[in-house]
N, C-alpha and C positions, 0 to 999 in steps of 0.2 A: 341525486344526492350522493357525496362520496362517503364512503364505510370507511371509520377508522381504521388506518392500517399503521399505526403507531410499532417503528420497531423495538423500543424499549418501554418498559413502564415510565407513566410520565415523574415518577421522584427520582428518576435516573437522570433526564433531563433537566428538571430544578436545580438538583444537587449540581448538576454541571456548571450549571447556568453561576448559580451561587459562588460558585471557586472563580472562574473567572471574572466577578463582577469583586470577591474580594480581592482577587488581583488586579483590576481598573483601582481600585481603594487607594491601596500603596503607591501604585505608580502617579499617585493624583492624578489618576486622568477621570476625563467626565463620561466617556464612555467609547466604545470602538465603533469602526464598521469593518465589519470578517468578509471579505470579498473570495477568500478563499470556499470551495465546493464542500469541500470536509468539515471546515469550520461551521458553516449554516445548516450542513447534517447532523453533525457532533451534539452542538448547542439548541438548535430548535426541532429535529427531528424531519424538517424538510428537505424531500427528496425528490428531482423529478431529472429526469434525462438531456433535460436541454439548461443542464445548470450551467452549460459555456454561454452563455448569452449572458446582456447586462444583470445580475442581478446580485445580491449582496443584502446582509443582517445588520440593522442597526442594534448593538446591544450596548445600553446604557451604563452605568457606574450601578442607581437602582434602577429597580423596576422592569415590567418584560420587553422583550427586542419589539422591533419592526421588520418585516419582510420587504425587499425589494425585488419584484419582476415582473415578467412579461403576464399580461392578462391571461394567456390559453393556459396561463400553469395552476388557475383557479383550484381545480378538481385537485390536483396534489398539494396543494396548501391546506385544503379542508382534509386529505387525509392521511396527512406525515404530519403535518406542524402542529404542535400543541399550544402554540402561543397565536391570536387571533387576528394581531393589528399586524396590518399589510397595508402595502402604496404597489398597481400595479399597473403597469404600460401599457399601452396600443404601441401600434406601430409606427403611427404618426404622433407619435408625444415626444415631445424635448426630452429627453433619460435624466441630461446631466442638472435641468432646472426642476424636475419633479424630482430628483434626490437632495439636491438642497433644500428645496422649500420639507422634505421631510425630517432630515437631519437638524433644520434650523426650528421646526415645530417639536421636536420631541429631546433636545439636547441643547440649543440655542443658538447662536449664530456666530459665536465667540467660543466655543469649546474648547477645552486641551483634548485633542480627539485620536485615540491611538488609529492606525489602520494597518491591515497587512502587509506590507510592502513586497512581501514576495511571493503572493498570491499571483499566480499566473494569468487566472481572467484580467484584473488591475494591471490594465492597459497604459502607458504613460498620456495616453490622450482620454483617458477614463479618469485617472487620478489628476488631468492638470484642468479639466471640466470640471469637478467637482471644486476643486481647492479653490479654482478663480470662483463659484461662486459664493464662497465662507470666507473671503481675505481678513476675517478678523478671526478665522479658528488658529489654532497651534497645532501641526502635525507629528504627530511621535508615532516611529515603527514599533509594532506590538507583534511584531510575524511569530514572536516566540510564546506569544501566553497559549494557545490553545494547542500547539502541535506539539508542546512539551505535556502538557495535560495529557493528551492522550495516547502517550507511551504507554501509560500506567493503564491498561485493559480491566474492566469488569469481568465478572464473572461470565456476564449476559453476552460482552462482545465478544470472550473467547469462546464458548458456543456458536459461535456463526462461525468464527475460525473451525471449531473440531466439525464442523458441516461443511466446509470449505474443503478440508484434508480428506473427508472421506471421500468429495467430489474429484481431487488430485488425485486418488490412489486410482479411481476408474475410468482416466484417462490416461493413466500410465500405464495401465493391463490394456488398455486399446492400443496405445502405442505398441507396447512390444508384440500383441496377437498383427499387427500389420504392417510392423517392420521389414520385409520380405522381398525376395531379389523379383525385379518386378514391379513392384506396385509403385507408386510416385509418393514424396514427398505430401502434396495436396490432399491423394488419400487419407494418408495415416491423419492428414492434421483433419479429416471430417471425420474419423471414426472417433477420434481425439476428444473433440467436440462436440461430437454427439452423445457422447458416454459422461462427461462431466453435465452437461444440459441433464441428462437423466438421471445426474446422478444429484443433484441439485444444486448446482450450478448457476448463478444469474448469466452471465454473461462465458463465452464460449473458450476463450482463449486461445489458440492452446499454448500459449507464448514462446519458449523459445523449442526451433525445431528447425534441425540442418543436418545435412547427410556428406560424406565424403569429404571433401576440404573445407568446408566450410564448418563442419563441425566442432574444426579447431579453433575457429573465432566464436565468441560470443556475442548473444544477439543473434543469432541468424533466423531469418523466418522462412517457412516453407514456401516451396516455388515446384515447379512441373517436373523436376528434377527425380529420373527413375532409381529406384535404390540396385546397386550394384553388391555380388557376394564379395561379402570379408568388409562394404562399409561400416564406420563408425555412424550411429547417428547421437545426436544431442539431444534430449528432448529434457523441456522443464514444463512442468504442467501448473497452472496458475488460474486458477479459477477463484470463487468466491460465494459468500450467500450474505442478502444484504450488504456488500460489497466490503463486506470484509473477509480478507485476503490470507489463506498458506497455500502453501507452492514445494514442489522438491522435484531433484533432477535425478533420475540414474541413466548407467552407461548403457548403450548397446550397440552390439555385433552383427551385423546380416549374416546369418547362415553359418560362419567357422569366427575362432579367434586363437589367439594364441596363447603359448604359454604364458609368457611375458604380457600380454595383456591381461590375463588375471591376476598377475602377479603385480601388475603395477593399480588396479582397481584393490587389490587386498591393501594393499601398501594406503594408498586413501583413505580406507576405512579405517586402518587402524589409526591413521593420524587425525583423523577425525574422530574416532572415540575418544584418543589421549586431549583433544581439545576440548572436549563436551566434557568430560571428566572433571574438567578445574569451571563450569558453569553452575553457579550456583548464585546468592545475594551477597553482595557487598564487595565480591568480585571483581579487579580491574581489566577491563575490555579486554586491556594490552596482554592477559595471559593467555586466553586460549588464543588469542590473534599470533602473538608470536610462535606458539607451540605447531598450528597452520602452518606459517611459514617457514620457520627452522625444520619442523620433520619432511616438507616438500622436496625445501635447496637441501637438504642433507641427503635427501632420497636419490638425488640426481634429476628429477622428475622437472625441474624447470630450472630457467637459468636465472631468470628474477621472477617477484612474488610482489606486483602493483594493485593488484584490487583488494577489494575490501574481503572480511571473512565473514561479520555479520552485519544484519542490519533488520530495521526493527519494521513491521510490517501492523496492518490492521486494517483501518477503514479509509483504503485507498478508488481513488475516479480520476480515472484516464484524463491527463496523461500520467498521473502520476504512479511510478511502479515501486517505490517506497517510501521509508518515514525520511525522518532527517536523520536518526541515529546509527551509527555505522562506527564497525570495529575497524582500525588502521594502526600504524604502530605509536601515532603522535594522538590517541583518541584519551581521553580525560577523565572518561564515563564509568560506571561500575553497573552491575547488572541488580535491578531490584525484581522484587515481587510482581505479576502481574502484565511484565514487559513480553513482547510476545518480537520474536526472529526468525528468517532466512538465514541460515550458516551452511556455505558453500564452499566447498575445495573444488579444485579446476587441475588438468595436468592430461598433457599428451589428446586432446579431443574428448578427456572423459570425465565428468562432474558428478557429483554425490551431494547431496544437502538434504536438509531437514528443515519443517519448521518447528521450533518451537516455544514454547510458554515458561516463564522463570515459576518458579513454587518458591516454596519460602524457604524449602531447603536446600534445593536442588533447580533441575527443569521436569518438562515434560513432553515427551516427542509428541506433537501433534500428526504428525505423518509417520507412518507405520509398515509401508512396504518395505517387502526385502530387500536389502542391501547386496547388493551383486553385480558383476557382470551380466546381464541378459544376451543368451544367443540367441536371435531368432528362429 
């Protein structure tokens, strides 16, 4: 028998459930299917590790969803999902004729049916299986009702965030305690790992970590590669609980650095204060984003400024490594209450960011370590 293991109370879930079913209202539709990972977590509370396989949430205009998946996922259906009606596979089952005969039994066979369209499992031979068997539904993309909902973080999710952050900070004193001329890239990223895992941690990370040249690109992952004195290394630590997601990066030095290297780490942080500075509600993206970029190129520090400076993080499953919200200089958005962000500066191999949380006045730095150049 499985133990409820429910990660929010269940009026957290209703209430969800409820806003996107008044959003099906408006757009007359009779109801979705959320083939997205996030989306079937978000809204029914079901969780289990092999959500890349067929499986997806019938959720109606009224009334409660439907589960679609594989049978061995029984035991996590009875104790993450709150809602009870399920259709669930063998391995020898037709997928795409027991999801029609479900969607046509519980919505009808003629729907106006929204569906994710940019739901990564939502295969084009998943979505052209289904469609041929409902050729009298109507399909309309809905990729945006649920993933714009959950910009807007609870109380309860950002607790899994500031347990996330305390997990990042004890991956990042592993980092730099193993930084060291000598030891391998592979090390640090098992001390890394190990110390987020202990720190409470679901899953290990330790995301981005590179030494030497590679430092200066982003994205780089650890490899056998021995740390050499005077490299730069990169490391961003990116853990989670409940798999909701803060992450932050500082710089580091093997053994010596220079003047000019603290001098260009100072320089970062202050243009990253002057950017957090203008973060608060009702805020255009475009202000700290530009203040980023103009104190950078004004710095000397880089010759152009392409990537983004924030972007909004939460209840993220591989592959996915953030929301859709992101600061750039053509960005539309304004920062509210409850939104939770990765804000990153980048220049010469060396990175500084924070995550954090908007408040109603201001933010609030969910990660907390010192801000510095670390020498090893």
């Amino acid at each position: 028998m499985a133990i409820d293991s429910y990660w929010f109370a269940r009026e957290e879930y209703t209430q969800r459930l409820e806003r996107v079913q008044a959003e099906l209202k408006k757009r007359n539709l009779d109801g979705m299917l959320a083939f997205l990972p996030e989306t079937v977590t978000y809204l029914t509370g079901f969780f289990t590790r092999g959500y890349g396989s067929f499986q997806f949430a019938i959720i109606p205009a009224s009334g409660n969803p439907t589960l679609i998946c594989r049978d061995v996922e029984e035991y996590y259906l009875d104790a993450t999902c709150i809602f009870p009606d399920r259709v669930m596979w063998t391995d020898s089952d037709d997928k795409n004729a027991l999801s029609v005969e479900a969607v046509s039994s519980r919505i009808g066979t003629a729907p106006r049916l929204g569906i994710e369209m940019a739901a990564w499992p939502l295969s084009v031979k998943r979505f052209e299986g289904i469609k041929a068997g409902l050729p009298g539904a109507e399909w309309i993309d809905c990729s945006d009702i649920v993933s714009r909902m959950r910009l807007i973080k609870s109380p309860a999710e950002v607790a899994y965030q500031r347990k996330a952050a305390e997990a990042a900070e004890a991956g990042m004193a592993a980092a730099i305690e193993t930084a060291k001329e000598g030891n391998s890239e592979r090390e640090m990223a098992a001390a890394i790992c190990a110390a987020m895992v202990r720190g409470g941690s679901d899953l290990p990370g330790p995301g981005v970590l590179s030494s030497g040249e590679r430092a200066f690109h982003l994205h780089g992952g650890y490899t056998d590669r021995v740390l050499s004195r005077g490299d730069i290394v990169q490391v961003e630590t990116t853990p989670n609980s409940h798999h909701y997601h803060a992450r932050f990066m500082r710089p580091i030095r093997v053994s010596e650095a220079s003047d000019e290297d603290h001098r260009v780490v100072e320089t970062l942080i202050e243009i990253q204060d002057r950017a957090l500075s203008e973060v608060r509600p009702g805020v255009a993206a475009t202000v700290p984003d530009a203040i980023y970029r103009e104190g950078v190129l004004g710095a000397g520090l880089r010759e152009t400024y392409t990537n983004k400076t924030f972007y909004s993080v939460g209840l993220l499953l591989q592959p996915n490594g953030g929301e859709p919200l992101e600061a750039e200089p053509k960005a539309t958005w304004t920062f509210q209450p409850g939104m939770t962000f990765h804000t990153y500066v980048l220049a010469r191999g060396f990175g500084m960011s924070e995550t954090i949380h908007i408040t109603e006045d201001g933010y609030e730095r969910l990660t907390n370590f010192p801000r510095q150049l670390f020498v090893s």
